[in-house]
N, C-alpha and C positions, 0 to 999 in steps of 0.2 A: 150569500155572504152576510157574515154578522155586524150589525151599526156598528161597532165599536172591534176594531180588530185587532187581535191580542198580536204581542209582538212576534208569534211565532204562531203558524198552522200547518198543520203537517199536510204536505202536496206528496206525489209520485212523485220519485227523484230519481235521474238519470242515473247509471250505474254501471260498471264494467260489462260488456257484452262477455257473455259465455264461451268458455274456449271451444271451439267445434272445428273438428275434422275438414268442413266444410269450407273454413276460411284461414286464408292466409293471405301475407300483403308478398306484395312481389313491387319493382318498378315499374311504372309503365314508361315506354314509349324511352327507353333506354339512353337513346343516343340524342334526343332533342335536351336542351336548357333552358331557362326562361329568367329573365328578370324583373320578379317583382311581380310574379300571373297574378292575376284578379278574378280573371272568368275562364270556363272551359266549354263551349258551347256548341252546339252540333244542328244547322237548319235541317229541317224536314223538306227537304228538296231533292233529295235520292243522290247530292253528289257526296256522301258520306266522308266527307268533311269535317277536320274539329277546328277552332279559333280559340285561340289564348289573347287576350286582353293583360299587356302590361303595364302598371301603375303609370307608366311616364306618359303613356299615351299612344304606346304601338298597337298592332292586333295583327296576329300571324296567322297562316291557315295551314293546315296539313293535313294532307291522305290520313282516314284511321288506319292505319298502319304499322305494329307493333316493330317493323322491321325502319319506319321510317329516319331518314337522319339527316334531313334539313326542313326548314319551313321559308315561308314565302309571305312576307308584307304585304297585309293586303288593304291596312289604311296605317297611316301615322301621323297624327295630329298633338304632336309633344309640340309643338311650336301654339296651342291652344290652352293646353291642360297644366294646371299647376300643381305640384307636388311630387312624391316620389318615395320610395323606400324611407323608411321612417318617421315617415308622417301619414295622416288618416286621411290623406287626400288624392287627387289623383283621376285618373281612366279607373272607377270604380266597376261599372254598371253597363251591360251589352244584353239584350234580348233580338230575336230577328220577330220581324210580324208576322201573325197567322199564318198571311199570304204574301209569303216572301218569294214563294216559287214563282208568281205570276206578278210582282210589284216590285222585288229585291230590296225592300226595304230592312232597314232595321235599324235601333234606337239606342244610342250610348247617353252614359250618366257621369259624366265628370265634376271637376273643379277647378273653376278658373278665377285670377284675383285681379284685384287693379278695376272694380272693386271685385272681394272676396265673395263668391258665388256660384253657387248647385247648377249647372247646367244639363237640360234633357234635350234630348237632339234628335232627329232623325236624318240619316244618311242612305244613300241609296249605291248600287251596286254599277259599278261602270259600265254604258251601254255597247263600250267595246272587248272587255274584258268581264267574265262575268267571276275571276279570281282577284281582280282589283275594287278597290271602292272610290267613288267620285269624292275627293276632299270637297270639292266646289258646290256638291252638293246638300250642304248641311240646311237642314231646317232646323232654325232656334224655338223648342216647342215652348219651354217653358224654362226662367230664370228666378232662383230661389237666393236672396241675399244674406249670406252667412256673416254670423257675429264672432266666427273664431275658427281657427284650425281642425278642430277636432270635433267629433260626432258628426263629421260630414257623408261618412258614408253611407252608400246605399243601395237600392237595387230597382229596378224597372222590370215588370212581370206581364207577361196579360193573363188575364185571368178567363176561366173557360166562357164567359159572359162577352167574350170578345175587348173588354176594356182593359187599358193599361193601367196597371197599378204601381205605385211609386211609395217605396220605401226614406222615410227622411229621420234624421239625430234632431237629437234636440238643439243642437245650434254648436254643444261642447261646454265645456271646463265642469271643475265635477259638482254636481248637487246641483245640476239646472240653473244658474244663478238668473240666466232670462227667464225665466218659468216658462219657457215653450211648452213645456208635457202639458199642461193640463190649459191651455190656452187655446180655446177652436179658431181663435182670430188669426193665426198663425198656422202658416203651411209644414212647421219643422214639427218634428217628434209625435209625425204621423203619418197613415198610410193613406197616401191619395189614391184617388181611380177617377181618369178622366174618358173623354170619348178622342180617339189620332185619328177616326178613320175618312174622316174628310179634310185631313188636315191640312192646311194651305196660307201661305204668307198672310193672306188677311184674317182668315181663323184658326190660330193655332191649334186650340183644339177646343173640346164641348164640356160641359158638366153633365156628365148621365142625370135624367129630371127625379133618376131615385134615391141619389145620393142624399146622407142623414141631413144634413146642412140647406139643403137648396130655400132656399128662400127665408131663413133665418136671418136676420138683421145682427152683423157684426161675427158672422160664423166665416170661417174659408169653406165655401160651397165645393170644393174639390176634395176634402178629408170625407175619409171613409170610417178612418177610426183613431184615437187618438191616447198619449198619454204613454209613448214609448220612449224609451231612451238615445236608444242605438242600434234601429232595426236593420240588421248589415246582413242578414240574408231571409228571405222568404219562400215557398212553394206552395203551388196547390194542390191537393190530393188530386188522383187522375180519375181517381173513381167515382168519390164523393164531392169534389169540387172544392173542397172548404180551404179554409187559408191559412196557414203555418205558420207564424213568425217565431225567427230564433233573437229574445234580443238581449244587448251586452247588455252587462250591470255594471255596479258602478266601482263597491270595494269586495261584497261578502255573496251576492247572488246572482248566479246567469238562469235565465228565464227559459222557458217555450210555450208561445200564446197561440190560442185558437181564437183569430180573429174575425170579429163578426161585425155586421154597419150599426155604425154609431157607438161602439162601444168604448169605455174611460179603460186603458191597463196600468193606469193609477201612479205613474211617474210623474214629478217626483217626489209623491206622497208617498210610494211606496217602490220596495224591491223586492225583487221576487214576491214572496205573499206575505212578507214583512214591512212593517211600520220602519220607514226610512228616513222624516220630517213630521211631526218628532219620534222619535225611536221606540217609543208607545205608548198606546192610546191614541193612533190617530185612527181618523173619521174615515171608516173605508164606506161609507154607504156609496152604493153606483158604481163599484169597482169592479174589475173582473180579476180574478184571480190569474195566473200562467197555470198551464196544465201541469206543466214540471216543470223542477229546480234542481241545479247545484251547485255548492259553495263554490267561490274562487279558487277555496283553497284546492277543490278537487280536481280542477283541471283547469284549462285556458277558459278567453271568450269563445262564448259559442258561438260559431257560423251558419249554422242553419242545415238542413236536414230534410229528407224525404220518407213518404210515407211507403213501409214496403212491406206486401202483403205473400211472397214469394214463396213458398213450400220449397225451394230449393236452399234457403238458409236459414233454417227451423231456427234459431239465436235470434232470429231479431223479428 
């Protein structure tokens, strides 16, 4: 990257995928509805299973089933979770752990106020029902206190290294006005990865000893990388391992980063691979660029995306 970065660099830019024979959209799953999905999720436990996560705070479960036409509650914790349709808050965020087959755990990412705050949880699967989930069961792994409505969403991953990683906004309203982006003191407007897996009321959970921050005086030792906006959905290659993030922008550029430890994605000094504070001539030294861009104007925010290496749909 160049010290001085001109208001405009030319990146790969997303683009209309190619028409091919090969693709076409059809409905799925016909006869089901949903209000307000968040998440669509499928454990690797053989009961070939999907769960939908809805903003209020339900989560349904149903047979994959193209034919199927009802679902079945299998947690609802709306009486925890604030927000809803119209707003950036809510039952965001549902991953199952590794070893959900043998522990039935798994980890939701909501928002709750009074006060206003990112909650991570882990929940576990009813020891009498293994289609129900234990409400009574929540562990509070970790509580992140929000300054606004918006840019709260986010996403909870593990990553193939076995740790959970946690997608955070910058806190909301536009232009960072808390300077979270580029603030390591602060857990928002970046991607954490801690250690769940001896997780228990008296240790909620670990700092990995490799993580960028660990024993840096005045850093949050739980950031992996920092200086995003609105990282509302992430994936890891299956192949490669590496880390995807898709993240919103603010007026004119939607991003996609290859996230790596300890690295600045230059919010909100910059957007996309544009000077954003001041609009040019700013000081990009230390920054990473996003891999690829595109205007607002060309389409919505981006939600994030998988890496697909498939010979079956030569387009992408």
């Amino acid at each position: 990257i160049h010290t001085r970065v001109e208001p405009f660099i030319p990146l790969p830019t997303l683009t209309s995928v190619p028409t091919s024979s090969y693709i076409k959209v059809e409905r799925t799953f016909p006869s089901l509805s949903f209000t307000g999905a968040t998440n669509l999720v499928q454990p690797d436990d053989g009961s070939d299973r999907l769960f939908v996560t809805e903003q209020t705070g339900r989560i349904v479960a149903f047979p994959h089933d193209q034919q199927v036409d009802q679902t079945a509650t299998f947690l609802d914790i709306t009486d925890r979770v604030e927000g809803g349709r119209g707003t950036e808050e809510g039952l965001l965020g549902f991953v199952f752990d590794p070893a959900f087959r043998e522990n039935g755990y798994f980890y939701l990412y909501y928002t709750a106020h009074t006060p206003r705050r990112s909650v991570l949880s882990r929940f576990s699967v009813s020891q009498n029902d293994p289609n129900l989930a234990d409400r009574d069961s929540e562990l509070i792994i970790m509580e992140i206190a929000q300054p606004d409505g918006r840019h709260n969403r986010g996403q909870p991953g593990f990553g193939p290294d076995g740790y959970l990683y946690i997608g955070l906004g910058d806190g909301g309203r536009g232009g960072d006005p808390f300077g979270n982006g580029q603030n390591t003191a602060t857990l928002l407007g970046s991607i954490l990865r801690i250690d769940v897996s001896g997780a228990s009321a008296e240790e909620r959970y670990r700092i990995p000893p490799d993580n960028p921050f660990v024993g840096i005086a005045g850093a949050a030792e739980e950031v992996w990388a920092y200086g995003l906006r609105n990282p509302w959905r992430f994936s890891f290659d299956s192949e490669t391992g590496r880390l995807w993030v898709a993240d919103v922008g603010q007026n004119e550029w939607e991003e996609v980063d290859l996230v790596e430890k300890g690295q600045n994605y230059g919010w909100n000094i910059m957007e996309g691979a544009h000077c954003f504070r001041p609009r040019t001539g700013c000081d990009g030294t230390g920054l990473q660029l996003p891999v690829a861009e595109y205007r607002t104007a060309e389409g919505c925010s981006i939600i994030g995306g998988y890496v697909s290496r498939s010979g079956v749909l030569p387009s992408l």
